[in-house]
N, C-alpha and C positions, 0 to 999 in steps of 0.2 A: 763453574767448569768452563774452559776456554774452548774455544773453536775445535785448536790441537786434540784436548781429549775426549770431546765427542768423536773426534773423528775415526770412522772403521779401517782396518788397515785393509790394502788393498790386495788381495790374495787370490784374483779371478787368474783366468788364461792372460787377460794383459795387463798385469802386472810387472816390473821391470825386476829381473832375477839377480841375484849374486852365488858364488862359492865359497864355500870355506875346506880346507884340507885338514881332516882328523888323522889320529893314528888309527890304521888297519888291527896293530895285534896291543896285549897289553906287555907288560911288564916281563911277565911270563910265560912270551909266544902264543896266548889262546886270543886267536880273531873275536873282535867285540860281532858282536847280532847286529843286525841292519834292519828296522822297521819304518815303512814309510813314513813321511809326516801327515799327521790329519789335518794339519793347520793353515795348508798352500796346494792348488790342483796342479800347480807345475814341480813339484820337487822330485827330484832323481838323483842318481848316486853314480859315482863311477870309480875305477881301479886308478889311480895314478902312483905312477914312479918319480919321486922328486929326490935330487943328491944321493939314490940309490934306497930309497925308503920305502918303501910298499904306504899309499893312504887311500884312505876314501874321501873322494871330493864330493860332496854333498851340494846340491843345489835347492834354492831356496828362494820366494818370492822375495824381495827388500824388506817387506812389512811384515811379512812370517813372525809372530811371537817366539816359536821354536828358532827360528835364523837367529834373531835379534838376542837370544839365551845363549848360542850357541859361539855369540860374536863377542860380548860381554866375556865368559867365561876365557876365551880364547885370549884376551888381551891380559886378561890378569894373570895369567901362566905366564907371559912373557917376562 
């Protein structure tokens, strides 16, 4: 195993953070649930309006496994 995969990700208070924009509601106007992440002590959430959209900007350490799920899936929708 190399250096890389021992390594733990870093998910303290100083950890370097990113965002990603989800949809707010689905399909059928019912708002998704909102549960913290257990994965990162700085992760928060907030209301944004983008091109007239209602999302949730979710914040998330860089190393975040949940982030890093969350950044994966995100690209493959595109």
């Amino acid at each position: 195993m190399s250096a890389a995969e021992q390594r733990k990700p870093n998910v303290n208070l100083s950890a370097p953070i990113g965002s990603i924009d989800l949809r707010a509601f689905d399909d059928n106007g019912t708002p998704y649930e909102i549960f913290a992440c257990y994965d990162c002590l700085l992760w928060h959430a907030e209301v944004a309006i983008v091109e007239d959209k209602v999302l949730v900007r979710e914040w998330h350490v860089v190393d975040c496994p949940q982030f890093q799920r969350l950044l994966a899936d995100d690209t493959t929708e595109q």
